[in-house]
C-alpha positions in Angstrom: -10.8 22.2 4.1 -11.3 19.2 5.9 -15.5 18.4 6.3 -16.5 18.2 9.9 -18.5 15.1 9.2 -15.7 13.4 8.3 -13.0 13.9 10.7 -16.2 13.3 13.4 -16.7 10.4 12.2 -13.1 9.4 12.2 -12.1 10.9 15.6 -15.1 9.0 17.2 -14.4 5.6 15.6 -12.7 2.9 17.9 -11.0 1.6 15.1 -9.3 4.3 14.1 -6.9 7.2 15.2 -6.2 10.5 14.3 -3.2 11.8 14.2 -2.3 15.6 14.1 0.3 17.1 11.6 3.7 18.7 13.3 4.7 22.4 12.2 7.7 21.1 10.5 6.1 18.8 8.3 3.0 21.0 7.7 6.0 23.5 6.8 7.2 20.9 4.4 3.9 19.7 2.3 3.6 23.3 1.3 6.6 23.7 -0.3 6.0 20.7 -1.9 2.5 21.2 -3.3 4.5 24.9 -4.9 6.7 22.2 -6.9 3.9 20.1 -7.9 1.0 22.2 -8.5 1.6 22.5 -12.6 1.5 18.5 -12.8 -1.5 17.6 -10.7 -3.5 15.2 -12.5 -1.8 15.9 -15.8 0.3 12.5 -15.8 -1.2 9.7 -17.7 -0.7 6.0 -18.7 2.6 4.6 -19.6 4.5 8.4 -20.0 4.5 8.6 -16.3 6.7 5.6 -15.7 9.9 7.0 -15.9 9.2 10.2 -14.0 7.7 8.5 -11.2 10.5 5.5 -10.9 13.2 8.5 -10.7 10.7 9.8 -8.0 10.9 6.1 -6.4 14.7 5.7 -6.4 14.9 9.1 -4.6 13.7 7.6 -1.3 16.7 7.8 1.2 19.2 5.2 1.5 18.2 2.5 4.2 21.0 1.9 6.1 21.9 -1.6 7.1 20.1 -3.1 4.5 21.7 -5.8 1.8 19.6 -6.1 -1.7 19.6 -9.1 -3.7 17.8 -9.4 -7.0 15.9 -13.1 -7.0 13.4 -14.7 -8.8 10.6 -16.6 -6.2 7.6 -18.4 -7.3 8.7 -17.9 -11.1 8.6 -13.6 -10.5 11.2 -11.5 -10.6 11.9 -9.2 -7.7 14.4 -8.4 -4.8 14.9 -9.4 -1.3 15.6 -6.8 0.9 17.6 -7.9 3.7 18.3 -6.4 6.9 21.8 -7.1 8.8 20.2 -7.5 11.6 16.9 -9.1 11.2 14.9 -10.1 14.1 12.2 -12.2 12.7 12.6 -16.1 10.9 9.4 -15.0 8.7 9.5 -13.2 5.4 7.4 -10.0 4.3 6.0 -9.2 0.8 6.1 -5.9 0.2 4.0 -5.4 -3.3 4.7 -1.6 -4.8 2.3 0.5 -6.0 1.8 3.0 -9.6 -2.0 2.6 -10.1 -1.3 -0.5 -11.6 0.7 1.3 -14.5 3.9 2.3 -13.1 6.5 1.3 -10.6 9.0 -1.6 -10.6 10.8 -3.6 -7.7 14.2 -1.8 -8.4 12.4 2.0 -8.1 10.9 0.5 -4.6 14.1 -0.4 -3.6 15.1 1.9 -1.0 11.3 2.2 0.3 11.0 -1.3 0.5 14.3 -1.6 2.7 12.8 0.4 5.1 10.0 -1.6 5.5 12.2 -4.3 5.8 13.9 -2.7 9.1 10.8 -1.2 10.8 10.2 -4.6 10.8 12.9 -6.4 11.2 12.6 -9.3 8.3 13.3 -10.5 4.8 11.3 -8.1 2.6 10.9 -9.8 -0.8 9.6 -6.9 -3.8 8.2 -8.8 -6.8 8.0 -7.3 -10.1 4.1 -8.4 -11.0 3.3 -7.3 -14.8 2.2 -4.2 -15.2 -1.1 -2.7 -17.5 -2.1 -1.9 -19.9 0.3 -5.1 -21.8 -0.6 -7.1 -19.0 -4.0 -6.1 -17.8 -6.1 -8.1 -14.9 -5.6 -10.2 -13.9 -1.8 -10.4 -14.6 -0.9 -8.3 -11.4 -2.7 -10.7 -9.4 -1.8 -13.7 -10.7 1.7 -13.0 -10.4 2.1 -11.5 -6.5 0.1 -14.5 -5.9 2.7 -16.9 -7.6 5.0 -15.0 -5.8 3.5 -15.8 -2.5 3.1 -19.9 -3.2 6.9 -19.3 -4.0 7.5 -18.5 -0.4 5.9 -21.1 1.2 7.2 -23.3 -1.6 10.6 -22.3 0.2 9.5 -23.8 3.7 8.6 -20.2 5.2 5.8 -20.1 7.3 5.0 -17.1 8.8 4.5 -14.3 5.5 3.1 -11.0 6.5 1.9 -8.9 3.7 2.2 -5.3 3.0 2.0 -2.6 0.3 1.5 0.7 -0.9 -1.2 2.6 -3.0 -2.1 0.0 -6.1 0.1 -2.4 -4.4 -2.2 -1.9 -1.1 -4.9 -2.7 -3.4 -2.8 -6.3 -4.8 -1.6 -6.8 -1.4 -5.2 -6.8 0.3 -6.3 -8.8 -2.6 -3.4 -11.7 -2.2 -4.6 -11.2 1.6 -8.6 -12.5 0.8 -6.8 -15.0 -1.4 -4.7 -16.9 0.8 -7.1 -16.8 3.9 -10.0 -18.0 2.9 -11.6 -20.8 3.9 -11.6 -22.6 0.6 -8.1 -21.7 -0.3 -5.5 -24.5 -0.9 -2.9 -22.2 0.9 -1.1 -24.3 3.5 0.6 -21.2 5.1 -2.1 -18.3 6.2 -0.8 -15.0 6.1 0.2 -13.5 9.8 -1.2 -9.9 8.7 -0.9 -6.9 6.1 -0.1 -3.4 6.1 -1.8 -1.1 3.6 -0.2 2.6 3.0 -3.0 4.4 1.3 -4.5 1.4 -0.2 -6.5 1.3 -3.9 -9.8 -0.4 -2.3 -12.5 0.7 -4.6 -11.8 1.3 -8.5 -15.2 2.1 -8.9 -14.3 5.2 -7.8 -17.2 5.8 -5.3 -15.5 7.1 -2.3 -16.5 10.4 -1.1 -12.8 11.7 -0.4 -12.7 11.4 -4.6 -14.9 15.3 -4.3 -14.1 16.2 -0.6 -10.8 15.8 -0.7 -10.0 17.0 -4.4 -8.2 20.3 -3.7 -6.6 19.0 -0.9 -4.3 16.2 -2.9 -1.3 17.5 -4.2 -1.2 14.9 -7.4 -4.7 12.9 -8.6 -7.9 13.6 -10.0 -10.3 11.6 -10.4 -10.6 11.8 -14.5 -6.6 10.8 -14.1 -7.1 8.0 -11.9 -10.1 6.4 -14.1 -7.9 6.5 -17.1 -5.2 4.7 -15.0 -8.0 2.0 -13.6 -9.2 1.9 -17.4 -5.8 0.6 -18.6 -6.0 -2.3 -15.6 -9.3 -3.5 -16.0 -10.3 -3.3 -19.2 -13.9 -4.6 -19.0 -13.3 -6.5 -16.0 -16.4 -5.1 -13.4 -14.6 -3.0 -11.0 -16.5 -4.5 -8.2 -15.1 -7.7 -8.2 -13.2 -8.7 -5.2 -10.1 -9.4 -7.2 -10.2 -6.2 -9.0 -11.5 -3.9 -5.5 -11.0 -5.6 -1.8 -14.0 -3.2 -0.5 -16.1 -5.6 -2.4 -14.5 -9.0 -1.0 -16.0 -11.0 2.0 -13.3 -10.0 4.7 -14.3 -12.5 7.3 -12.2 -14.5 8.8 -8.9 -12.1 7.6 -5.8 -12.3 9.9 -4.6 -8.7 11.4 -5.0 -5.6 9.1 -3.3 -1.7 10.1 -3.7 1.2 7.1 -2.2 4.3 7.3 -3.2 7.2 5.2 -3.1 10.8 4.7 -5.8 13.0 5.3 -5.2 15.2 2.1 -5.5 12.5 -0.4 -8.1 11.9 -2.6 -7.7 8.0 -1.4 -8.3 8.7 2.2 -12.5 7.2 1.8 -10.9 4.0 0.3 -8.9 3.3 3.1 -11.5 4.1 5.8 -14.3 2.4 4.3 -12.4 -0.9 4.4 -11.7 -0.7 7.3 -14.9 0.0 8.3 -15.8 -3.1 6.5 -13.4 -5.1 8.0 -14.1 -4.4 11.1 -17.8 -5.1 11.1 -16.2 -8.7 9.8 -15.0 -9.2 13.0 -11.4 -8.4 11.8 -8.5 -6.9 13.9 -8.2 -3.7 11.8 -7.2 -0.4 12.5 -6.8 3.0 10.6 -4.1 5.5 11.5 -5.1 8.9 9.3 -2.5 11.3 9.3 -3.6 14.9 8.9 -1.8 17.3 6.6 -0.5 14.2 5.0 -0.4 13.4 1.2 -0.6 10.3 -0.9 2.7 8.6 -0.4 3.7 10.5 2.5 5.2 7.1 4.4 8.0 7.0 1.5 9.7 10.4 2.7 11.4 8.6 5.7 13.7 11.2 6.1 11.6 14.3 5.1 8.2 13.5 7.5 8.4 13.0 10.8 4.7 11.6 9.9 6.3 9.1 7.6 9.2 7.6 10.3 6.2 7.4 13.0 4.1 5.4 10.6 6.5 2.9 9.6 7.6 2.4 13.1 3.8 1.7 13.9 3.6 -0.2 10.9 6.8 -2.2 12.1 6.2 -2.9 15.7 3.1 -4.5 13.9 4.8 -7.0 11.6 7.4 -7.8 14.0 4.7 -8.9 16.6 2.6 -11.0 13.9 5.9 -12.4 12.6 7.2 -13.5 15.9 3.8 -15.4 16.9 
C-alpha cells in the first residue's frame, strides 16, 4: 500500500508529477510479480549475471537502429545509431546491474531505444564491473569514456542511464560540471531511470515500499553495494550523488516507479537538486516497477516515459 504521506508529498511538489497506472499495464505487473515472486531478493553477487543479461537482451528489437561495437576514450562499448538521427550531439547511455551485473551488449536493444526517443548517437560503454574492479573502476572508466567523446570534436553530450548506471551517470554529471573541472565540453543534461542515489541505504521507500517491489530487498541490495565499495564511505559524492554539491548542474528529468524500493532515492535528489537551483523534475509512475522503462513494448508506462525522456534530450541536444 502506498503511504498517504508520501504520494502527498509527491502530488503537491512543483517538481514533480504523478502519473496514474492504466488497466492494461496494472493487468500486466501482476502477472509478472506471479513469475517472479520465488526469486525476490534471492539473487546475489556475480551468479546473477547471466540471468539478468538474458533478461537484458530480451528487450524488444528497436527498429531503425544500426549497432556498432567501438572502443572511445580507451572503453569498450557500442554506438547505437539511429537511421534517422535528428540531433549532431552524442548521448551516453551508462547501463545499470547494481554495479555487479550488466554489460553494453545485454543493453543493446534498451539502449537503441534511447537512442530513437531521442534522436542521436547513443554510445554504451562497458565500465568494469565489481567486485574484480571495485570503486572507483566504474567511475573512472564512464568518465574516460566521456573525455573520449569530446576527444572526438563532439560538443553537445547529454547523459543518461538506468538503475546503478543512473547512479554512474549522475556521478559523471557532478564531474564534468563543476566549476573546477578541466572539462571543456559541459554536459547538455541527464536522464536517470530509477537512479542508485544513496548506497547508504537510508531512503524510506527501502521499508515503505518493501512489499511493493517485485525483485530487491534491502539485505540483497547491501550485499550488491558491499561488493562496489568495499570500505569506500558510501556517502561520498562519487560513490552516492545525494551526497554531491549539485549546484550549478545542467537539466536533470528521473523517472521512476512507484512500487520500487528505489523510488525515495530518486525523489530525494531531486528534491536536492532542486533546492540547488537546478532544472529538475521527477516523473513517478504508479503501479510501476524497478526497470519498468525497458519493457517498451509491454508498458504503455514505459513508451510514455521514454518519449518524455526523449523530447528532453532532443531539446538539450539541439541547443
Amino acid at each position: 500500500m502506498q503511504p498517504d504521506t508520501l504520494k502527498d508529498s509527491i502530488t503537491k511538489a512543483s517538481w514533480s508529477v504523478l502519473h496514474p497506472v492504466s488497466q492494461e499495464d496494472s493487468a500486466i505487473v501482476a502477472a509478472m510479480r506471479s513469475v517472479v515472486a520465488p526469486m525476490k531478493g534471492k539473487v546475489e553477487g556475480t551468479a546473477g549475471r547471466d540471468s539478468f543479461n538474458d533478461i537484458m537482451e530480451r528487450v524488444a528489437v528497436p527498429r531503425g537502429v544500426t549497432f556498432e561495437a567501438a572502443r572511445v576514450g580507451g572503453i569498450s562499448g557500442y554506438w547505437a545509431r539511429p537511421v534517422q538521427a535528428r540531433q549532431a550531439g552524442a548521448v551516453i547511455h551508462i547501463h545499470g546491474g547494481w554495479f555487479n551485473w550488466g554489460t553494453a551488449r545485454a543493453f543493446l536493444n534498451f539502449v537503441g531505444h534511447v537512442a530513437l526517443s531521442a534522436g542521436s548517437d547513443t554510445f554504451a560503454p562497458d565500465y568494469r564491473l565489481a567486485p574484480e574492479h571495485p570503486f572507483p573502476a566504474a567511475v573512472e572508466d564512464v568518465e574516460a569514456c566521456y573525455l573520449g567523446l569530446v576527444g572526438m570534436g563532439i560538443t553537445k553530450i547529454a547523459i543518461t542511464g538506468d538503475s546503478a548506471g543512473g547512479n554512474l551517470a549522475l556521478v559523471l554529471l557532478s564531474i564534468a560540471s563543476s566549476q573546477t573541472s578541466m572539462y571543456t565540453v559541459v554536459p547538455v543534461g541527464a536522464v536517470a531511470f530509477s537512479p542508485v542515489t544513496d548506497l547508504a541505504l537510508t531512503g524510506k521507500s527501502y521499508d515503505t515500499r518493501a512489499d511493493a517491489d517485485p525483485f530487491f530487498t534491502k539485505s540483497q541490495v547491501a550485499g550488491l553495494v558491499r561488493s562496489y565499495l568495499g570500505e569506500t564511505d558510501p556517502r561520498s559524492p562519487l560513490a552516492s550523488p545525494l551526497y554531491g554539491d549539485l549546484g550549478g548542474l545542467p537539466p536533470i528529468r528521473v523517472h521512476v516507479g512507484d512500487d520500487e524500493v528505489l523510488l525515495d532515492d530518486s525523489r530525494r535528489y531531486v528534491e536536492r537538486a532542486v533546492a540547488a537551483g537546478v532544472d529538475a523534475r521527477l516523473d513517478v509512475w504508479r503501479g510501476m516497477p524497478h526497470g519498468f522503462v525497458t519493457g517498451v513494448e509491454k508498458y504503455d508506462a514505459a513508451q510514455r516515459a521514454l518519449n518524455a525522456a526523449g523530447d528532453f534530450l532532443a531539446e538539450r541536444l539541439e541547443r
